[in-house]
DOFI-320336 format. One record per residue (C-alpha): x, y negated, z; residue number from 0. Coordinates in pm, whole numbers, always signed. Example, Ala and Ser with C-alpha at 12.3 -4.5 7.8 and 13.67 -1.06 7.14 Angstrom:
BEGIN
<<+1230; +450; +780>; 0>
<<+1367; +106; +714>; 1>
END
This chain:
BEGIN
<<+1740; -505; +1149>; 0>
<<+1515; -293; +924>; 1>
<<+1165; -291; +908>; 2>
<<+1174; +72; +893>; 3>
<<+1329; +191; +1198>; 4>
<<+1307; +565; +1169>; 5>
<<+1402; +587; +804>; 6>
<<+1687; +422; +887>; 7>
<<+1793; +656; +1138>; 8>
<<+1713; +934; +929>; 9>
<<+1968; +770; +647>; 10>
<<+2243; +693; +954>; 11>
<<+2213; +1047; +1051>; 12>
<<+2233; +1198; +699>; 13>
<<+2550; +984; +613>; 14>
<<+2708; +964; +932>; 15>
<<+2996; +1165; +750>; 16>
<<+3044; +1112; +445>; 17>
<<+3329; +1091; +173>; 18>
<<+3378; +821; -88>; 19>
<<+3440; +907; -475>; 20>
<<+3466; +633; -742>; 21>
<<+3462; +795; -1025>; 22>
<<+3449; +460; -1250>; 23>
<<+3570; +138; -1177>; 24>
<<+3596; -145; -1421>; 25>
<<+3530; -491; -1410>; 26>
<<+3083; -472; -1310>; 27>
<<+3086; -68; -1447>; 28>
<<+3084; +107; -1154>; 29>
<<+3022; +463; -1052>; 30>
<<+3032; +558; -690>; 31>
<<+2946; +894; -550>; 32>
<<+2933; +988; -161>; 33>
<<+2893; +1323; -20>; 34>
<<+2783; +1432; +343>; 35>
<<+2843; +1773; +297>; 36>
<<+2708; +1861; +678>; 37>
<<+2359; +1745; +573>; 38>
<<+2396; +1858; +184>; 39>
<<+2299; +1521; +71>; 40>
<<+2438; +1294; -175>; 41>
<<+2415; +960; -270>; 42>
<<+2546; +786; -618>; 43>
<<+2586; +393; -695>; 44>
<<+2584; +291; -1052>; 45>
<<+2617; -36; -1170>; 46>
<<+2622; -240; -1473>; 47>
<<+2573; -606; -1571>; 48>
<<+2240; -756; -1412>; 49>
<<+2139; -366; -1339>; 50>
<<+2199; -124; -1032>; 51>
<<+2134; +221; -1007>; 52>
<<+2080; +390; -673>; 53>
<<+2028; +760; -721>; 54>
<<+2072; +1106; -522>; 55>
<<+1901; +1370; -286>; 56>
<<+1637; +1126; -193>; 57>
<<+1537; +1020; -608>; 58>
<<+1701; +741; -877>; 59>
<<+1531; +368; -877>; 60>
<<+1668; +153; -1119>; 61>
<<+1701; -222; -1001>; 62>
<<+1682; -482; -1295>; 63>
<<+1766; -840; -1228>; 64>
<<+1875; -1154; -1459>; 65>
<<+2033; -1460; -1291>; 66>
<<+2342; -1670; -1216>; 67>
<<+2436; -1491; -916>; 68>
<<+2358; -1166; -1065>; 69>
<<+2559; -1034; -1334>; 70>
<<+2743; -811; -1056>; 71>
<<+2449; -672; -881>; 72>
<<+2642; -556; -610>; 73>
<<+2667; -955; -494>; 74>
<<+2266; -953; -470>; 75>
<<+2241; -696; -179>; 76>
<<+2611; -738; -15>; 77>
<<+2563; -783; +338>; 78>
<<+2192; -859; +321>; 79>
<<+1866; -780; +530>; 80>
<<+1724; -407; +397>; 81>
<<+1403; -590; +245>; 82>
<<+1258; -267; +37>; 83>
<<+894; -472; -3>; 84>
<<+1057; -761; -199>; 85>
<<+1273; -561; -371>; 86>
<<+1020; -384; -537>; 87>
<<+1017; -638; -791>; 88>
<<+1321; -624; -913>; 89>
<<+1209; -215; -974>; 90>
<<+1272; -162; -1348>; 91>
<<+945; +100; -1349>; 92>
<<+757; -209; -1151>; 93>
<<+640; -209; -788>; 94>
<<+371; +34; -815>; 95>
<<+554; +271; -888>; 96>
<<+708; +324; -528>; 97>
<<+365; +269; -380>; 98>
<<+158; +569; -260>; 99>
<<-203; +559; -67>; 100>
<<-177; +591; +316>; 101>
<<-508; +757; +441>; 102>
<<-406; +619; +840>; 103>
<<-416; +255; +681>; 104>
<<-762; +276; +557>; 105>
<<-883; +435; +852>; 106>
<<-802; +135; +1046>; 107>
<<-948; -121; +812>; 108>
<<-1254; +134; +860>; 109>
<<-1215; +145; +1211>; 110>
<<-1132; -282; +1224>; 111>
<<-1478; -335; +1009>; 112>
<<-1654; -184; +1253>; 113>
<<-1513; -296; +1588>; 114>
<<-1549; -676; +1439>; 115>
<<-1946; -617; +1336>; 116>
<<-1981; -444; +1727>; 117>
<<-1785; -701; +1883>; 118>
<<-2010; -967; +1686>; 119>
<<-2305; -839; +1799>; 120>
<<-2450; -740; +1422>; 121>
<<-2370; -386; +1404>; 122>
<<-2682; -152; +1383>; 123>
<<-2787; +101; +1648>; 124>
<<-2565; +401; +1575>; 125>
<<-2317; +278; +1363>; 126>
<<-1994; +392; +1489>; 127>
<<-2099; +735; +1495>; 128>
<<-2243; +726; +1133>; 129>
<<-1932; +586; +1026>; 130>
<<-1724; +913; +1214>; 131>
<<-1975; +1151; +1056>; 132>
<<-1971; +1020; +729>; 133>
<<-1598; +867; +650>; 134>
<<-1330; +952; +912>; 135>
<<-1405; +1314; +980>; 136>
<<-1478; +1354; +547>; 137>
<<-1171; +1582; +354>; 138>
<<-1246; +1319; +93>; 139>
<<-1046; +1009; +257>; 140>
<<-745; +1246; +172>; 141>
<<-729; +1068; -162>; 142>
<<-743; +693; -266>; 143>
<<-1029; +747; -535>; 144>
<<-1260; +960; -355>; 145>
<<-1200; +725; -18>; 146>
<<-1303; +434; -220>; 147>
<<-1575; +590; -324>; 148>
<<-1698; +730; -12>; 149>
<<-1697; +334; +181>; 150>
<<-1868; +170; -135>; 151>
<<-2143; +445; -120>; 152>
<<-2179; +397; +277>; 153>
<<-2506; +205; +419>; 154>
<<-2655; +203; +767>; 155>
<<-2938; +44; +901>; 156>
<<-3016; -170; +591>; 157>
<<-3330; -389; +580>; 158>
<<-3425; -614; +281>; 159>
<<-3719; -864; +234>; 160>
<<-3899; -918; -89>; 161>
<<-4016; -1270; -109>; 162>
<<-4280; -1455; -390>; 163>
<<-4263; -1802; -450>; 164>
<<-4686; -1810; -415>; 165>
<<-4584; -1722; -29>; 166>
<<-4588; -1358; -18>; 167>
<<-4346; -1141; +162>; 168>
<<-4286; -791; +304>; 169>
<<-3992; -616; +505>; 170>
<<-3837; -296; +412>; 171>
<<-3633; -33; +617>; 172>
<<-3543; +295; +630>; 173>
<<-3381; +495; +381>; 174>
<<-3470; +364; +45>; 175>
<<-3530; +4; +162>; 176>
<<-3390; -127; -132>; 177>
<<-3560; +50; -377>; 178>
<<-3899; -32; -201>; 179>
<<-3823; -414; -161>; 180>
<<-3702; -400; -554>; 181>
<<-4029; -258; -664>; 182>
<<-4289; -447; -443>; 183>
<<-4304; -671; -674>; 184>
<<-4465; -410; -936>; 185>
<<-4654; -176; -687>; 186>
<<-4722; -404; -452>; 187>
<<-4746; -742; -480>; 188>
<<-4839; -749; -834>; 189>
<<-4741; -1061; -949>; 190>
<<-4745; -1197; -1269>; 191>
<<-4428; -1301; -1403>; 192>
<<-4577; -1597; -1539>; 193>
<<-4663; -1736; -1186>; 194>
<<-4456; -1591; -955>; 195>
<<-4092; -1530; -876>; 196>
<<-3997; -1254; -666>; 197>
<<-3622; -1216; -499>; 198>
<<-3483; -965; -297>; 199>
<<-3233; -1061; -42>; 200>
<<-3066; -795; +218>; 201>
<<-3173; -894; +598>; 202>
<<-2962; -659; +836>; 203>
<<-2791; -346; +858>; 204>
<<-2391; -242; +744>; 205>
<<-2172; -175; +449>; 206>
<<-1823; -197; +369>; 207>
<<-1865; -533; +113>; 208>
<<-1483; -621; +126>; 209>
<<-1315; -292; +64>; 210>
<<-1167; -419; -267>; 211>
<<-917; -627; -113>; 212>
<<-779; -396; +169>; 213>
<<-462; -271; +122>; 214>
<<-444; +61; +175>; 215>
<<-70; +181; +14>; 216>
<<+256; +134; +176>; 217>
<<+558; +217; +15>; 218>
<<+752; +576; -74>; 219>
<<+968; +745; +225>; 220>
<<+1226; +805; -16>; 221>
<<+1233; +431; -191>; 222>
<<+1298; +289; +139>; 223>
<<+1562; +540; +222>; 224>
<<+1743; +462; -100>; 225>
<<+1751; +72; -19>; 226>
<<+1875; +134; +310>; 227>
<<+2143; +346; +97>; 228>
<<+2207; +126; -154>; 229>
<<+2308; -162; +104>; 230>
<<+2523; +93; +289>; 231>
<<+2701; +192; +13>; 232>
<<+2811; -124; -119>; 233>
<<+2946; -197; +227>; 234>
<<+3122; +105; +218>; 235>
<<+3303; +66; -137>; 236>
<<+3360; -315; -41>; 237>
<<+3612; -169; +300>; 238>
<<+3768; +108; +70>; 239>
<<+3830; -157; -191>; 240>
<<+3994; -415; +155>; 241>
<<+4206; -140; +263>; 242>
<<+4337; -53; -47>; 243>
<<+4424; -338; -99>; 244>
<<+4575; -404; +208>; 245>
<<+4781; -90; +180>; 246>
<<+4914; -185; -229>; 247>
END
């Protein structure tokens, strides 16, 4: 079964007729073709020692693997479980380069962040509809960069206290809370460095502090169309190969 249901319907459907060309066969050199003329797409198979080729109307990815059991590359996905995530590592132009930003997955780590802080109990007065106004109704969560940039900017309902070692301390909100707890100790408090130590540390409010390790890419339509493909195929050329056999 395939982790990707409806791409592999979409392949089942494209190929559900389809003819069989080898136009190479010798020894681990292999080229395959197959046509579906009905949906106009076509799919090729190339092989080589330790290297596969996978290429048509839906891209080329070139498959690069060294080990025992595969020299013939066609014996490392015969009959095997469509795995496209772990097979990305075997991708000769490495793993990212089938990987492609998915705004609907960051919008649910958005939407998950925020749901945990309400749930919690932490999350400030007005939160969820800051977080509508200012991320998940912006045009610039359309790209990876610009979403990144927009969460690590975002802040609601931060409050900081500045606090001397002689005793001292004040609370900040609002707006530029920060800024006003970082300079107390200048403007304010007037300490001198010599005596006193002042720290800042951030009391309440919101921000999006683990966006770095969210993963917000899944993996190219068309990459896991071609695995789902590339396993077909093989099964394909392995029952042309039986039956001629059978019929020599």
């Amino acid at each position: 079964m395939s982790n990707y249901p409806e791409i592999a319907r979409h392949f089942e459907n494209d190929f559900a007729e389809a003819t069989l060309t080898v136009q190479r066969e010798d020894g681990l050199y292999r080229h395959v073709e197959f046509s579906a003329p009905k949906t106009m797409n076509r799919l090729l198979l190339v092989t080589w020692p330790y290297n596969l080729v996978v290429a048509g109307s839906h891209g080329s990815f070139h498959f690069e693997r060294y080990g025992a059991d595969t020299e013939d590359m066609c014996d490392w996905l015969r009959g095997t479980r469509v795995n496209p995530s772990s097979w990305t590592s075997k991708l000769v132009n490495g793993a990212d380069s089938v990987r492609e930003y998915d705004r609907d997955r960051l919008e649910r780590q958005v939407k998950e962040r925020v749901e945990e802080a309400a749930g919690d109990g932490w999350a400030p007065d007005g939160l969820q509809a800051a977080v509508r106004e200012e991320i998940l109704d912006n045009h610039l969560l359309d790209t990876k960069d610009t979403a990144f940039q927009l969460i690590s900017e975002f802040q609601h309902g931060m409050t900081y206290r500045s606090e001397c070692s002689c005793g001292l301390s004040e609370d900040f909100k609002g707006h530029d809370s920060y800024s006003s707890a970082a300079t107390w100790e200048f403007y304010k408090h007037k300490a001198d460095g010599k005596k006193h130590k002042v720290k800042v540390r951030q009391t309440g409010g919101f921000d999006f502090d683990d966006f770095t390790e969210w993963n917000v890419d899944k993996l190219n339509y068309h990459f896991v169309y071609q695995c789902h493909a590339a396993v077909w195929a093989i099964a394909q050329y392995d029952a042309a190969r039986k039956a001629v056999a059978a019929n020599a």
